[in-house]
C-alpha positions as CSV (number, residue, x, y, z in Angstrom):
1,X,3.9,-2.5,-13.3
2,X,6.2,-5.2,-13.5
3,X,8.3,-4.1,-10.0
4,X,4.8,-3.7,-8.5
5,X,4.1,-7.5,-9.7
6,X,7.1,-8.4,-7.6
7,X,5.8,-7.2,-3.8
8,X,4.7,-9.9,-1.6
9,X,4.0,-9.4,2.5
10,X,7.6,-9.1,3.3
11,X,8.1,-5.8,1.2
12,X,9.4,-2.5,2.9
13,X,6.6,-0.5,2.7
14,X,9.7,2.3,1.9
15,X,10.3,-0.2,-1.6
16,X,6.3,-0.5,-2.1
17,X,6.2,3.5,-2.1
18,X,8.9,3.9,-4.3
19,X,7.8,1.6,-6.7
20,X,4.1,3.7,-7.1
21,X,5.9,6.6,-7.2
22,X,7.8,5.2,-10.0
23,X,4.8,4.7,-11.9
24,X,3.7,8.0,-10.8
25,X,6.3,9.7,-12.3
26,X,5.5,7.5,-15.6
27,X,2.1,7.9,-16.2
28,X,2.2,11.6,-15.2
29,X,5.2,12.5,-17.9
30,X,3.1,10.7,-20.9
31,X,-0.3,11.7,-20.1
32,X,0.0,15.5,-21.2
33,X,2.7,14.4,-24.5
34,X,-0.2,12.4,-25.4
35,X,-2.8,15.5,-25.0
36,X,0.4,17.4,-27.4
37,X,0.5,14.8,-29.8
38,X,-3.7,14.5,-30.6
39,X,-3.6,18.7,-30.5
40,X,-0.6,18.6,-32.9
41,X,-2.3,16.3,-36.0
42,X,-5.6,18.0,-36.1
43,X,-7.0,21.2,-37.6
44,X,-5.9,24.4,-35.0
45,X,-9.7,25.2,-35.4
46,X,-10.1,21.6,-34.0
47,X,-8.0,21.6,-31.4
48,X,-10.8,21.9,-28.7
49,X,-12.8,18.9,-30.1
50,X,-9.4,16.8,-30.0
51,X,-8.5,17.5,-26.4
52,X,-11.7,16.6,-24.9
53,X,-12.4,13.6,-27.3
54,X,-8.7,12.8,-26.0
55,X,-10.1,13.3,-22.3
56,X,-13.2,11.6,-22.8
57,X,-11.5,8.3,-24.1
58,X,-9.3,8.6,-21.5
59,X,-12.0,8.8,-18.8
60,X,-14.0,5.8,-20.8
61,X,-10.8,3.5,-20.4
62,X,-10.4,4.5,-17.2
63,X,-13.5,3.2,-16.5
64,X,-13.2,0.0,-18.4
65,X,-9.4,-0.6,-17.0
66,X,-10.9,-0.3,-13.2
67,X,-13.7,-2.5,-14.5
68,X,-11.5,-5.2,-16.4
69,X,-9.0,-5.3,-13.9
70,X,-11.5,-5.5,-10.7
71,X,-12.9,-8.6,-12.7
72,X,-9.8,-9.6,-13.3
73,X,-8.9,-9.5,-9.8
74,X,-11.8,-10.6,-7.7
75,X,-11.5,-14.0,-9.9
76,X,-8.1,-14.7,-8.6
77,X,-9.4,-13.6,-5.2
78,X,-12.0,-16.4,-5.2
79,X,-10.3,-19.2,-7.0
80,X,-7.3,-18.5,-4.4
81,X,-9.3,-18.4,-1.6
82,X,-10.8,-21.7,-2.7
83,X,-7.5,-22.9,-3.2
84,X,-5.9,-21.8,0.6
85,X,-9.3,-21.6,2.8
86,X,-10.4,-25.2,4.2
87,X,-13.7,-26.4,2.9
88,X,-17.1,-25.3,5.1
89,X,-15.2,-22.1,6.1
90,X,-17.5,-19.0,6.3
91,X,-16.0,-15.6,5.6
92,X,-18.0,-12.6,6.2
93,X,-19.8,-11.0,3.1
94,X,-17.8,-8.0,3.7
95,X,-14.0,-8.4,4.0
96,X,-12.3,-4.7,5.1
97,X,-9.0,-4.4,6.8
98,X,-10.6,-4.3,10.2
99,X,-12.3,-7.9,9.4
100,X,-9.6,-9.3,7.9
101,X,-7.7,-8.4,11.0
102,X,-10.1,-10.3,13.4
103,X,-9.9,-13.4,11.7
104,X,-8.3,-16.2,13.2
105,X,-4.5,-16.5,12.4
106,X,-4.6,-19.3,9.9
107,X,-7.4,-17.5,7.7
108,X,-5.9,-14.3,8.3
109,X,-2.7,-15.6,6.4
110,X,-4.1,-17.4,4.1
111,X,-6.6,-14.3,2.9
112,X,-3.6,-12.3,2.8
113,X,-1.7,-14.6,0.5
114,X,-4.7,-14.9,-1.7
115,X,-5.3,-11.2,-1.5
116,X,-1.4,-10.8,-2.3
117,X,-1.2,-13.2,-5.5
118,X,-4.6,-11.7,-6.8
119,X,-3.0,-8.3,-6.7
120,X,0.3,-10.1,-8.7
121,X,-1.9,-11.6,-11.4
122,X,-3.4,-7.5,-12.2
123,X,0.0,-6.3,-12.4
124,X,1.4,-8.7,-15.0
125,X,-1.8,-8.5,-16.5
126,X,-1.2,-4.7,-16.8
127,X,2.3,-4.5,-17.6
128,X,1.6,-6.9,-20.8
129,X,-1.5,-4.8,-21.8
130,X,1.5,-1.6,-20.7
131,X,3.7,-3.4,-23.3
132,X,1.5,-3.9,-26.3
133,X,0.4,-0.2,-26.1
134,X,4.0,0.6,-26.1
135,X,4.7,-1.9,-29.2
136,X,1.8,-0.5,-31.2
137,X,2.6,3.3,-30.0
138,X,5.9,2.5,-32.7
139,X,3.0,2.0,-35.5
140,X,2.3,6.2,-34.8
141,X,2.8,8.0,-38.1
142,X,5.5,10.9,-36.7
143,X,3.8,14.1,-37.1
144,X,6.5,17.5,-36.7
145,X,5.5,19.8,-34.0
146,X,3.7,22.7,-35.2
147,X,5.6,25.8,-35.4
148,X,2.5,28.4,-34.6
């Protein structure tokens, strides 16, 4: 999260792809040693409850995350476009690529700027909520791998 906080406009798109691949690679080596560890500290006859209680919180911050973060990001949109956009300028409603591409050159820079340092703000936002999970993930009572 925190090498993702550091692209801007000038990044290789090469560096930007390496960087999610990164995380990637992260995300996808915890996610099933987390699955392991709930399976491992309940009951074997429980096992089935634990994995999809696991998947459902999962899916429910999931949905939260995208939630918080969209918030959290669509704030720092505005506030930077209020910042960077002259005053009486109208944007369209609707703001995909192929808009943003026919604005004029001064807008079009600015948005991406704003649009840049919004995404910024969600990455440091996540790596610190990243680093307090791994903090409190020390506070795990250590539980020995079941042998059958």
């Amino acid at each position: 999260m925190l090498l993702l906080s550091t692209l801007d406009l000038d990044t290789p798109l090469a560096v930007m792809n390496i960087y999610m691949a990164l995380l990637g690679l992260g995300l996808g080596m915890v996610m099933q040693v987390l699955v392991l560890a709930v399976q491992n500290v309940v009951e074997f006859r429980l096992t089935g409850v634990a994995t999809s209680s696991a998947t459902l919180f999962r899916s429910i911050g999931g949905s939260v995350g995208v939630a918080a973060f969209g918030a959290i990001f669509s704030n720092s949109l505005r506030s930077r476009l209020e910042t960077l956009i002259p005053p009486g300028t109208e944007l369209p409603q609707s703001l995909g690529p192929q808009a943003v591409a026919h604005l004029p050159a001064a807008l079009h820079d600015d948005y991406l700027h704003a649009f840049a340092g919004s995404m910024h703000t969600v990455y440091l936002v996540a790596a610190c909520i990243a680093l307090i999970a791994f903090a409190l993930s020390w506070f795990l009572k250590d539980h020995p791998l079941r042998k059958r």
